[in-house]
N, CA, C and O atoms as a CHARMM CRD file, in Angstrom:
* protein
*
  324
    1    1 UNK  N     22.77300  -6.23200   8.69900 PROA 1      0.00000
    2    1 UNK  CA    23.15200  -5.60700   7.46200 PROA 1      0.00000
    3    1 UNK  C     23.71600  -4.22400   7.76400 PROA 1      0.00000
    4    1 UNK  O     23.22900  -3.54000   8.66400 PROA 1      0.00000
    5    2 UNK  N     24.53900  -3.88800   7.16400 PROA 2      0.00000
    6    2 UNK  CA    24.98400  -2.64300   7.26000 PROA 2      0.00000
    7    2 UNK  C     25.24100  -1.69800   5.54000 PROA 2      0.00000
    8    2 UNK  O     25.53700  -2.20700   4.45900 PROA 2      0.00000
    9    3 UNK  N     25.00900  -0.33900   5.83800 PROA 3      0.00000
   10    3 UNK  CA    24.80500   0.66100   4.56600 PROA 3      0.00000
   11    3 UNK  C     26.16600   1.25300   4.84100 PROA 3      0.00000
   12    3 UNK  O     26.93300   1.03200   5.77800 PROA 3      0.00000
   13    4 UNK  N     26.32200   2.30700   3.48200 PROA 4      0.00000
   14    4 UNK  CA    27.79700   3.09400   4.18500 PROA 4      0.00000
   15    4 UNK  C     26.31600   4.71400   4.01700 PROA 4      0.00000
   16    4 UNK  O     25.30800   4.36000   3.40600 PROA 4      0.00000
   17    5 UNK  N     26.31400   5.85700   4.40500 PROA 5      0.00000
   18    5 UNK  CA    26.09700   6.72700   4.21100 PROA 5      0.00000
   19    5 UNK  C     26.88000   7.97300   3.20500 PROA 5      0.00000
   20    5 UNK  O     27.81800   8.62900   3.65800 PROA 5      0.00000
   21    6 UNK  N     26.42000   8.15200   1.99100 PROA 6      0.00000
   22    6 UNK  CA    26.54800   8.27600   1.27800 PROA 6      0.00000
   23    6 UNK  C     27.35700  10.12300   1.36400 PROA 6      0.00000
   24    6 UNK  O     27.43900  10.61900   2.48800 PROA 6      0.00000
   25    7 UNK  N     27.71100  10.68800   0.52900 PROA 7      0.00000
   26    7 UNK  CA    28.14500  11.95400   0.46800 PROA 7      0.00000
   27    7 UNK  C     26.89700  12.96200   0.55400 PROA 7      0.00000
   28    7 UNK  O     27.19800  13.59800   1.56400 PROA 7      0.00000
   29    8 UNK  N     26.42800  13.16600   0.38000 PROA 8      0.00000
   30    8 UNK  CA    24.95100  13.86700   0.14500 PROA 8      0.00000
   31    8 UNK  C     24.04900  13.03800   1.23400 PROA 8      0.00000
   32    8 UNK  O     22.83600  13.19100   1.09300 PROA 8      0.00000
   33    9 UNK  N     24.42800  12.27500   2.18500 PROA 9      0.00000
   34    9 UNK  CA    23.33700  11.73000   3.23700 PROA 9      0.00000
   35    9 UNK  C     22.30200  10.74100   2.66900 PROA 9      0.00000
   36    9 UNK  O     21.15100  10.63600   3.09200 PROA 9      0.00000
   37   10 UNK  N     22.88200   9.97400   1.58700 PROA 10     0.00000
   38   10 UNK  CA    21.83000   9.10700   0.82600 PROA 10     0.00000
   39   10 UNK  C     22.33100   7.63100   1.50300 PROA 10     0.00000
   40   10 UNK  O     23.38300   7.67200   2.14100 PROA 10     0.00000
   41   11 UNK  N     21.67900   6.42500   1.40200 PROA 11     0.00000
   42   11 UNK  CA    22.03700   5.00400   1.64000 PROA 11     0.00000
   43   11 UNK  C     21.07200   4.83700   0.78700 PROA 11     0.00000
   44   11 UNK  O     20.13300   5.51200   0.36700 PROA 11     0.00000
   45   12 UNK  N     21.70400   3.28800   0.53200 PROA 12     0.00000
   46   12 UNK  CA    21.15100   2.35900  -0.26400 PROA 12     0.00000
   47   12 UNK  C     20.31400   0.95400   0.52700 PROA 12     0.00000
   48   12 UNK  O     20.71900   0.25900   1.45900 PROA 12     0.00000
   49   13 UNK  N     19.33400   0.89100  -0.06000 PROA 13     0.00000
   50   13 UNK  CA    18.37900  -0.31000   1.20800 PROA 13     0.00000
   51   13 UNK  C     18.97000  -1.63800   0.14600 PROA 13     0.00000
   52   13 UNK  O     18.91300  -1.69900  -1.08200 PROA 13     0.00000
   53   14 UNK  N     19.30500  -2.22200   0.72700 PROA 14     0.00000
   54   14 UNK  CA    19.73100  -3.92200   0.28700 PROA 14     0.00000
   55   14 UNK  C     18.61800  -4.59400  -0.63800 PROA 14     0.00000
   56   14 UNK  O     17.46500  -4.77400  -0.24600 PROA 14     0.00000
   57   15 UNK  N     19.03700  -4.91400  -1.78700 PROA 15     0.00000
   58   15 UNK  CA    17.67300  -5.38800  -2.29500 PROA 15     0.00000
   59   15 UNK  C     17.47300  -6.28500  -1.67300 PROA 15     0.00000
   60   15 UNK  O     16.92200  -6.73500  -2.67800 PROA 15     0.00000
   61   16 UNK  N     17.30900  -7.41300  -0.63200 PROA 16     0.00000
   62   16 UNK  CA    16.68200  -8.18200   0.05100 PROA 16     0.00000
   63   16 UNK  C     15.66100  -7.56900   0.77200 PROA 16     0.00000
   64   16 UNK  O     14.50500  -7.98300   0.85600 PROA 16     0.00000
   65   17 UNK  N     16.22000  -6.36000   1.39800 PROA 17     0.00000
   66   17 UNK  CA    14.98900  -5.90300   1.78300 PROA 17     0.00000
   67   17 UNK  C     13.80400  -5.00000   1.13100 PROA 17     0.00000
   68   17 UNK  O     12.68600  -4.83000   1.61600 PROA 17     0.00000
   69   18 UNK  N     14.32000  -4.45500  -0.09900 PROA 18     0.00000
   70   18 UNK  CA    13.34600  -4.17000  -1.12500 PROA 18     0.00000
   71   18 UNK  C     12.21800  -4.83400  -1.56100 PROA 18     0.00000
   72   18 UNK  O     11.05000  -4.51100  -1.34500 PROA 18     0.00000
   73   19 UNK  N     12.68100  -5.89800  -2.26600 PROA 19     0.00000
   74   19 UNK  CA    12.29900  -6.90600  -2.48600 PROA 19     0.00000
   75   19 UNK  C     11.50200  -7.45300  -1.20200 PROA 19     0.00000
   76   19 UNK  O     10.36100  -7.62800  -1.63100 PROA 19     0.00000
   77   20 UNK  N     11.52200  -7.78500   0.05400 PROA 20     0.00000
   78   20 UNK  CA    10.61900  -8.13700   1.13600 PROA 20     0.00000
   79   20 UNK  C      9.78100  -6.70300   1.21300 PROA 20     0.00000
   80   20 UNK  O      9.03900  -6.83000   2.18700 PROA 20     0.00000
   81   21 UNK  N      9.65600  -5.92200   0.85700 PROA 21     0.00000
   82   21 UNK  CA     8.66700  -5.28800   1.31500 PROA 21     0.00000
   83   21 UNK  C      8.25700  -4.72500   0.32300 PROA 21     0.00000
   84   21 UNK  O      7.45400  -3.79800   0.42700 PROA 21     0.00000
   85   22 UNK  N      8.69900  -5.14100  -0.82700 PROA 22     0.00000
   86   22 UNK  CA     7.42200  -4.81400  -2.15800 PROA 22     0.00000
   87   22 UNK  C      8.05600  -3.11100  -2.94000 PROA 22     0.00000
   88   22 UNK  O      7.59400  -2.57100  -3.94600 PROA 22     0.00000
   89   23 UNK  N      8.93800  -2.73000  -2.26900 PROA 23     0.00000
   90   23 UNK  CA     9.46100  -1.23300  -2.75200 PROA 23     0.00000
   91   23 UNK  C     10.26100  -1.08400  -4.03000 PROA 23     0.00000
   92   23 UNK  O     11.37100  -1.53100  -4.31900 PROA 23     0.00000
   93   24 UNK  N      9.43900  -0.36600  -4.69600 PROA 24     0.00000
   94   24 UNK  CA    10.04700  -0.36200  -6.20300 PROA 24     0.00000
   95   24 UNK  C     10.04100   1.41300  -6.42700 PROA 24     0.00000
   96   24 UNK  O      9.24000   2.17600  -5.88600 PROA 24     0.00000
   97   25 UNK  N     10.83100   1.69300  -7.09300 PROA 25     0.00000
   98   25 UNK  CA    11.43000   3.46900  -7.53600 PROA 25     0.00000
   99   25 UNK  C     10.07400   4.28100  -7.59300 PROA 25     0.00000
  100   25 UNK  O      9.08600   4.09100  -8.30300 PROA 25     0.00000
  101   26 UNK  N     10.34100   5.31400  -6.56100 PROA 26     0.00000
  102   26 UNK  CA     8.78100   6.00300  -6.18600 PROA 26     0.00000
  103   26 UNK  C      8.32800   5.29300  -4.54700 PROA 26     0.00000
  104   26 UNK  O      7.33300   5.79600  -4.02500 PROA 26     0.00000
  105   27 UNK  N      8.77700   4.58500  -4.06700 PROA 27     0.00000
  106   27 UNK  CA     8.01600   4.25000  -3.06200 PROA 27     0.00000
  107   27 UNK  C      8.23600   5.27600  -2.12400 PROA 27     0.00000
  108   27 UNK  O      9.24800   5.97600  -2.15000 PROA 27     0.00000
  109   28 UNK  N      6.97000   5.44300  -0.96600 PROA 28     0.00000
  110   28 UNK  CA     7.25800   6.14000  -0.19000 PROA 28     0.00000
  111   28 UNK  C      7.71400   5.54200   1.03700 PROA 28     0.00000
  112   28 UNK  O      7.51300   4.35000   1.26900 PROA 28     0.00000
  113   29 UNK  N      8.41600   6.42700   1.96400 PROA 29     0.00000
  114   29 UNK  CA     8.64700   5.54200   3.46100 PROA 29     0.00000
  115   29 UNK  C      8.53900   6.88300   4.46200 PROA 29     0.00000
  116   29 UNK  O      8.80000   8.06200   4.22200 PROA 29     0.00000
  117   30 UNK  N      8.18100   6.40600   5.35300 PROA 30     0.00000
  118   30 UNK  CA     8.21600   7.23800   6.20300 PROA 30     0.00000
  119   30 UNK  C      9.65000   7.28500   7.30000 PROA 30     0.00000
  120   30 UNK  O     10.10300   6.25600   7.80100 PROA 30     0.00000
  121   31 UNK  N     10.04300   8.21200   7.46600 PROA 31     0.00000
  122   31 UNK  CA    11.59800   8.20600   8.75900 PROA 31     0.00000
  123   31 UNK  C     10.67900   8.61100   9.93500 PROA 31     0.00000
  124   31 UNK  O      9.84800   9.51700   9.87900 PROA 31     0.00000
  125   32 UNK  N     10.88100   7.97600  10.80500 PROA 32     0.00000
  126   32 UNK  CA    10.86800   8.54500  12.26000 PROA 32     0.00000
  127   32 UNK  C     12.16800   8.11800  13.36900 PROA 32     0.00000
  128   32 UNK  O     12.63600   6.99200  13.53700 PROA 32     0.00000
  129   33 UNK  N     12.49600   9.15800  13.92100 PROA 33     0.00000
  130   33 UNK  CA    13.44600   8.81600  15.18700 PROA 33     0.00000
  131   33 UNK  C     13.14400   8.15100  16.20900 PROA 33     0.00000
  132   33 UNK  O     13.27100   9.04400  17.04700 PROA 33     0.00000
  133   34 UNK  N     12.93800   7.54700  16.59500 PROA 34     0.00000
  134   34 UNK  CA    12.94900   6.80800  18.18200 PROA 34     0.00000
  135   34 UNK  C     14.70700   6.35900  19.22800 PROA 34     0.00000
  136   34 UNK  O     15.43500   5.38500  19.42200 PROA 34     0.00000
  137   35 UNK  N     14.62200   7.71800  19.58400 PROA 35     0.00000
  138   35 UNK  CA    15.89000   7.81100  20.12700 PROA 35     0.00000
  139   35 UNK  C     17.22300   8.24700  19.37800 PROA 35     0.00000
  140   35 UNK  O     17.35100   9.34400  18.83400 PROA 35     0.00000
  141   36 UNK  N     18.25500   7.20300  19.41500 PROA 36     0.00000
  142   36 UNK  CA    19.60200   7.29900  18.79300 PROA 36     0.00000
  143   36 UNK  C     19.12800   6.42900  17.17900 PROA 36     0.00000
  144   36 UNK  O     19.98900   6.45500  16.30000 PROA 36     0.00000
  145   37 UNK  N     17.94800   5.78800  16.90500 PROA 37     0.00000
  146   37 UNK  CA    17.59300   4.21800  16.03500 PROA 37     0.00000
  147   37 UNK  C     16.56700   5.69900  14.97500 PROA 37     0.00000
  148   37 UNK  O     15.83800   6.64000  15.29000 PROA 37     0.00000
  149   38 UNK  N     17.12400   5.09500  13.62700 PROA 38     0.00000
  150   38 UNK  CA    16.22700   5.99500  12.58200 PROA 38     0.00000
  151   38 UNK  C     15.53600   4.00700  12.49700 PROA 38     0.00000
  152   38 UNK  O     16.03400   2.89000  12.63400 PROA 38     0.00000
  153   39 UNK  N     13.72800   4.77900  12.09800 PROA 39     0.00000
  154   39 UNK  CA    12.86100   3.98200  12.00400 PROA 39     0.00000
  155   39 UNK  C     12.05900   4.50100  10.29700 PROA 39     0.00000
  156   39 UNK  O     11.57500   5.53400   9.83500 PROA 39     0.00000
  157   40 UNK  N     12.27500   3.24100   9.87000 PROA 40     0.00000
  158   40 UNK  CA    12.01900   3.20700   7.88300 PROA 40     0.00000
  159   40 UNK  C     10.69800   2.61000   8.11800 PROA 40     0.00000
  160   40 UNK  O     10.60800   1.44800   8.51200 PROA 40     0.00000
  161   41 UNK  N      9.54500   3.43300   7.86900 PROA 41     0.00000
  162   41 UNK  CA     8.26600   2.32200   7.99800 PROA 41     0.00000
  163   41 UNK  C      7.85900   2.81400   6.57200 PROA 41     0.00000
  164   41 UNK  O      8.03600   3.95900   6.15700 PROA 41     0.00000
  165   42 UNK  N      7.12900   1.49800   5.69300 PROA 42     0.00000
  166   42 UNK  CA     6.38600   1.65500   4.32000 PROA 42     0.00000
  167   42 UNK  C      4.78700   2.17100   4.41800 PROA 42     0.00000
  168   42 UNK  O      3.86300   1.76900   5.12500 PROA 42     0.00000
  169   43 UNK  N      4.86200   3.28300   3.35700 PROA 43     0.00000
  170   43 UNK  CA     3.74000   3.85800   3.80900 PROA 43     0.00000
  171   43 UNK  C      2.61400   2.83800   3.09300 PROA 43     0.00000
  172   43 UNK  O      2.90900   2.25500   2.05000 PROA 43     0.00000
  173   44 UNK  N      1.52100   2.69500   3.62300 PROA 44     0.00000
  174   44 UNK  CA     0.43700   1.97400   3.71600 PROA 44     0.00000
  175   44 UNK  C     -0.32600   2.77800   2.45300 PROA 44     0.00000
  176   44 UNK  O     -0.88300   2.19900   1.52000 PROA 44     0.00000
  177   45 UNK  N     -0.25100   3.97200   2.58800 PROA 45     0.00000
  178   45 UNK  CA    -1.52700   4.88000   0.87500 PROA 45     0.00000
  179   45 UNK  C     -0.41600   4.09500   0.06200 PROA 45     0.00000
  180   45 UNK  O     -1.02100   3.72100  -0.94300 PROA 45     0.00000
  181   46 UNK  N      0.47800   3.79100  -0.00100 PROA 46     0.00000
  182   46 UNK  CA     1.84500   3.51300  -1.27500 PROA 46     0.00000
  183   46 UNK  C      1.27900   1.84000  -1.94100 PROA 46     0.00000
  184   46 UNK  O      0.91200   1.67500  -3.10400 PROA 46     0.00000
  185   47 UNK  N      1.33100   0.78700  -0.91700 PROA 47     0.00000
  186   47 UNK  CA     0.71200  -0.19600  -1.21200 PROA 47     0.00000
  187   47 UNK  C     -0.48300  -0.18900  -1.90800 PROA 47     0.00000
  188   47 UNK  O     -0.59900  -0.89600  -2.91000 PROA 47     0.00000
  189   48 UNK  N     -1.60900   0.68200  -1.42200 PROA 48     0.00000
  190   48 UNK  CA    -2.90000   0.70800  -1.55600 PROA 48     0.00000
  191   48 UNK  C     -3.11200   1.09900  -2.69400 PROA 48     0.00000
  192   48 UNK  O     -3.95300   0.47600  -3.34200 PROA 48     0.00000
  193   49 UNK  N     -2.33500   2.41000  -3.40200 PROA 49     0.00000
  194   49 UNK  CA    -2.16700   3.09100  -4.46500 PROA 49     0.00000
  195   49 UNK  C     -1.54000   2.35000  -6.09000 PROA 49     0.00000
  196   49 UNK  O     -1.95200   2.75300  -7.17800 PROA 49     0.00000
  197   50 UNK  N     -0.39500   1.11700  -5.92200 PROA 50     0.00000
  198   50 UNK  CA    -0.12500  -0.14000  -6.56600 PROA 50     0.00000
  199   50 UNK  C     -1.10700  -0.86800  -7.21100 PROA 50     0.00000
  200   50 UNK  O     -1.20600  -1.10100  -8.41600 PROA 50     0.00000
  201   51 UNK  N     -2.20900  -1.38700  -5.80900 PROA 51     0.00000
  202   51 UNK  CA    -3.02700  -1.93400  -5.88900 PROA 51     0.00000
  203   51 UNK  C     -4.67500  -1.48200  -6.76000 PROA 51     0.00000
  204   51 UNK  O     -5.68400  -2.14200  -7.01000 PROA 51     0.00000
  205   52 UNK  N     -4.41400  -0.53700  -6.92900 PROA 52     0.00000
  206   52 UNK  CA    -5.45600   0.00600  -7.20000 PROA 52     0.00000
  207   52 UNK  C     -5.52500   0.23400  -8.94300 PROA 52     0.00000
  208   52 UNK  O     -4.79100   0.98500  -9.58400 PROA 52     0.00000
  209   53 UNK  N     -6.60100  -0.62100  -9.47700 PROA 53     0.00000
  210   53 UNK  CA    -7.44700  -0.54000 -10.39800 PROA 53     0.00000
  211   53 UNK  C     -6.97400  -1.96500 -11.55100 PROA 53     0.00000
  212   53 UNK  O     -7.28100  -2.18300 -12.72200 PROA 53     0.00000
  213   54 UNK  N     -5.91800  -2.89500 -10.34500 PROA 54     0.00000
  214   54 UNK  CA    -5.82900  -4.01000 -10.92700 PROA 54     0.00000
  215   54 UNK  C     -7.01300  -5.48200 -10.93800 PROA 54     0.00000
  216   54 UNK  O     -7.04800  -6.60600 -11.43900 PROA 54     0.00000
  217   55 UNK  N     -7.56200  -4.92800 -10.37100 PROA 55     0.00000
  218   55 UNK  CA    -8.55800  -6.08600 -10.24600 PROA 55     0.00000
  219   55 UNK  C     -9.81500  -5.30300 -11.19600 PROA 55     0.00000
  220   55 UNK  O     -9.98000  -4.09700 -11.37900 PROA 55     0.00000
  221   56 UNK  N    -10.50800  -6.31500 -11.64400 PROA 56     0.00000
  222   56 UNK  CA   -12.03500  -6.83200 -12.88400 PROA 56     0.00000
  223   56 UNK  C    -13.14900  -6.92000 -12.18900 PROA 56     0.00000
  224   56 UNK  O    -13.54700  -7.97700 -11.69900 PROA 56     0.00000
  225   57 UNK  N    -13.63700  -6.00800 -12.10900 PROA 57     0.00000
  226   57 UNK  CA   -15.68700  -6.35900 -12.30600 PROA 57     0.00000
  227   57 UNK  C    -16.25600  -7.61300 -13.21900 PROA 57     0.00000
  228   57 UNK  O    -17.34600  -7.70100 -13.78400 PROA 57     0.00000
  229   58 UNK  N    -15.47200  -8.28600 -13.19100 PROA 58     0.00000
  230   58 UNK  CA   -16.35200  -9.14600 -14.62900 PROA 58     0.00000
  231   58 UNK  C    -17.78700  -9.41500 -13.81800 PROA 58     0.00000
  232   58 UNK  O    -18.05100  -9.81700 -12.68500 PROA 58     0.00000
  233   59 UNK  N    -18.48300  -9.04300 -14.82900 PROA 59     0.00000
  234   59 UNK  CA   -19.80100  -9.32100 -14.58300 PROA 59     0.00000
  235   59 UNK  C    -20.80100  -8.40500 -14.10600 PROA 59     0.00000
  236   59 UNK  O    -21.99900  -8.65300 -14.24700 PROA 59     0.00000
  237   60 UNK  N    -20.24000  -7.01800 -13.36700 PROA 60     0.00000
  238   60 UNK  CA   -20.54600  -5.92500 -12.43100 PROA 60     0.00000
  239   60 UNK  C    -20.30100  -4.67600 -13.31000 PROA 60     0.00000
  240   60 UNK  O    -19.57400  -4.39700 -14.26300 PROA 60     0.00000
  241   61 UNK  N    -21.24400  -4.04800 -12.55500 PROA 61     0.00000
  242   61 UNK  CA   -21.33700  -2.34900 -13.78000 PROA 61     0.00000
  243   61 UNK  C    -20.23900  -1.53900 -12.56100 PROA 61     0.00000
  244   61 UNK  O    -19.23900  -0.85600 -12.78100 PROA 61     0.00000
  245   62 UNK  N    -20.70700  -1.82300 -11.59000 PROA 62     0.00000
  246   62 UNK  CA   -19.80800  -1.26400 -10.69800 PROA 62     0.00000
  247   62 UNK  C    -19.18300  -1.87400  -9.01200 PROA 62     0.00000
  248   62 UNK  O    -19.55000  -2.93000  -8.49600 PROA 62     0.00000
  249   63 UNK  N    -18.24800  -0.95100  -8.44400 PROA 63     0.00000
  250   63 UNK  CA   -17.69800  -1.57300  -7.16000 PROA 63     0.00000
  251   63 UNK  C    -18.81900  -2.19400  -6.37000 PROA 63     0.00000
  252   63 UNK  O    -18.72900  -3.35900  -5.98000 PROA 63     0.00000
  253   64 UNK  N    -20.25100  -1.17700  -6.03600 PROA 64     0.00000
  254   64 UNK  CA   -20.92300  -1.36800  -5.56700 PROA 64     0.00000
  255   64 UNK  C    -22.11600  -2.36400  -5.39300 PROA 64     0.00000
  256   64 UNK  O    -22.80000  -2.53200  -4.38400 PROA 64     0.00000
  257   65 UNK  N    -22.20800  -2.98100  -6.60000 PROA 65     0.00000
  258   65 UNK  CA   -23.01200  -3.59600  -7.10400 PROA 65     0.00000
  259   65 UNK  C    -22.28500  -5.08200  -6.98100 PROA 65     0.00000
  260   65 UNK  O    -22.97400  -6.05600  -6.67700 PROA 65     0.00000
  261   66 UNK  N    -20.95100  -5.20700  -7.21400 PROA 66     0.00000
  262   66 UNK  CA   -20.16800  -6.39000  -6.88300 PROA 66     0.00000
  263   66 UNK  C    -20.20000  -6.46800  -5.49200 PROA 66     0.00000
  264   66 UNK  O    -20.29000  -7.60400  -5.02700 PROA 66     0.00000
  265   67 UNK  N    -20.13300  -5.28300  -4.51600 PROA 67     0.00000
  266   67 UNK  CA   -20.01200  -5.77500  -2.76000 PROA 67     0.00000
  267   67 UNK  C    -21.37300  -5.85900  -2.74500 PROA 67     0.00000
  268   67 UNK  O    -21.62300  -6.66700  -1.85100 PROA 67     0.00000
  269   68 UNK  N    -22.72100  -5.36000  -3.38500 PROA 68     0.00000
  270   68 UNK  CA   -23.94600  -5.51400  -2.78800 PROA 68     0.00000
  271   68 UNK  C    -24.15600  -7.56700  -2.91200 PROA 68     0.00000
  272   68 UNK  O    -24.60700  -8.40500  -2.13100 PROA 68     0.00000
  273   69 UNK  N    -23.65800  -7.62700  -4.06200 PROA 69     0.00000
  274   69 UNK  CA   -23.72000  -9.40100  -4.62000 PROA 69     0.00000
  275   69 UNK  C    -22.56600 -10.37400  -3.36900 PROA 69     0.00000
  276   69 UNK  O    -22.89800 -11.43800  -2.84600 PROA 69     0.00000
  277   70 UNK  N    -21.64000  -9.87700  -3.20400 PROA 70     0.00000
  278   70 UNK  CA   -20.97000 -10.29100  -2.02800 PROA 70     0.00000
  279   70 UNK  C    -21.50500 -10.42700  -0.53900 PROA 70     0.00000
  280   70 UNK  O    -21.50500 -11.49500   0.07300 PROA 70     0.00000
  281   71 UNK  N    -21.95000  -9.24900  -0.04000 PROA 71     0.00000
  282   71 UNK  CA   -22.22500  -8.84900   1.34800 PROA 71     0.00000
  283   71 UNK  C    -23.78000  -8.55300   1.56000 PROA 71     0.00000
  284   71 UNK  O    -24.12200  -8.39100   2.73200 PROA 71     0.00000
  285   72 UNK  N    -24.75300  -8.46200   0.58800 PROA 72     0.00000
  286   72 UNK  CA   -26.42500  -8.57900   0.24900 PROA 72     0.00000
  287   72 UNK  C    -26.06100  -6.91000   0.86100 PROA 72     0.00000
  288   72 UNK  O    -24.99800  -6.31200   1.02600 PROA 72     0.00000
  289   73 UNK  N    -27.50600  -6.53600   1.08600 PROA 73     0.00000
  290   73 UNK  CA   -28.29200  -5.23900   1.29700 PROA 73     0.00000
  291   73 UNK  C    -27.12200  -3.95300   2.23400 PROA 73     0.00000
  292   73 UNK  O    -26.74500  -4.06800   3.40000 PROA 73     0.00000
  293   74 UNK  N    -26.83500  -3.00000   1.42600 PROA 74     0.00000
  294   74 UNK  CA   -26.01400  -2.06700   2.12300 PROA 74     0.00000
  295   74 UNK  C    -26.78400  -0.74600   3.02600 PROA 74     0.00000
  296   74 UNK  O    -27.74800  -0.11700   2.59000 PROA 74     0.00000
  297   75 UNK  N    -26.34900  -0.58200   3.90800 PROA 75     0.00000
  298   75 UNK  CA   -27.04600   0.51600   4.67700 PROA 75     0.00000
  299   75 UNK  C    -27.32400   1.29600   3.69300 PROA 75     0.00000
  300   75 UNK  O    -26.69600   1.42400   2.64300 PROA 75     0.00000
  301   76 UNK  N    -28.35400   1.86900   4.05800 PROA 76     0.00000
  302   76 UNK  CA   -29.25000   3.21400   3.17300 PROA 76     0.00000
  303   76 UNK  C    -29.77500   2.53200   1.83800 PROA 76     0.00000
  304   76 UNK  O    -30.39400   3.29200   1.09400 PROA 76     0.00000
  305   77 UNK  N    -29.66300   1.55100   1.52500 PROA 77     0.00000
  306   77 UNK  CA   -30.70800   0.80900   0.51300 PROA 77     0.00000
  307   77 UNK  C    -31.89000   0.81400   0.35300 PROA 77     0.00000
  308   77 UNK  O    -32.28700   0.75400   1.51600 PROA 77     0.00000
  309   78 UNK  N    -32.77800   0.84500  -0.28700 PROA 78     0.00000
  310   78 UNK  CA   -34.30800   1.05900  -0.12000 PROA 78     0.00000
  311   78 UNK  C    -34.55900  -0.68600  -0.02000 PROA 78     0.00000
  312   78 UNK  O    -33.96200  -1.53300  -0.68400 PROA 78     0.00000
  313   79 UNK  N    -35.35600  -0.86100   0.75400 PROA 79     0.00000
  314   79 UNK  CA   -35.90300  -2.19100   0.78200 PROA 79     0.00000
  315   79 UNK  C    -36.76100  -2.68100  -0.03700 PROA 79     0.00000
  316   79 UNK  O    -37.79600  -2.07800  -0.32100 PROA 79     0.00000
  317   80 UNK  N    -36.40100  -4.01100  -0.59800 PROA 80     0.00000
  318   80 UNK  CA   -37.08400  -4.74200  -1.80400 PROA 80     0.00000
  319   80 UNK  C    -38.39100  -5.04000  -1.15500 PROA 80     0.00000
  320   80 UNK  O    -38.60700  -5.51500  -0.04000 PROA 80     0.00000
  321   81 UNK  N    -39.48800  -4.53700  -2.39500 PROA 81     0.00000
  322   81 UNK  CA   -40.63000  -5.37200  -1.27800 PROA 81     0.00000
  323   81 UNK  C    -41.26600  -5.89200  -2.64700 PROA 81     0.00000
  324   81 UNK  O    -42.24700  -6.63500  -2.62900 PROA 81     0.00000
């Protein structure tokens, strides 16, 4: 694929590849150089940040109480006796 570079140093990412990697207006990316090659990596807090507060407790007062029912007894728990 090829971009043209824009007047002001802007390009445009192909929506194919938008679209493959989930990037919608606001996303972040990170640039790094490796050599003569610019490197576009998606930042990982960006995904995480999307994701966050779409999923339901049904049934749970809280996060914790749903992973204690998932994964049983969490470090620093007082033991049931």
């Amino acid at each position: 694929m090829e971009v043209t570079v824009a007047e002001r140093g802007q390009i445009t990412l192909p929506k194919a590849v938008r679209d493959a990697l989930g990037l919608v207006k606001g996303s972040t990316l990170k640039v790094e150089l490796d050599g003569s090659r610019i490197v576009l990596r998606k930042s990982v807090d960006d995904a995480i940040s999307r994701a966050r507060g779409r999923f339901k407790l049904d049934g749970f007062e809280s996060t914790d109480e749903a992973l204690r029912a998932i994964r049983g007894r969490a470090p620093g728990d007082p033991l049931d006796r």
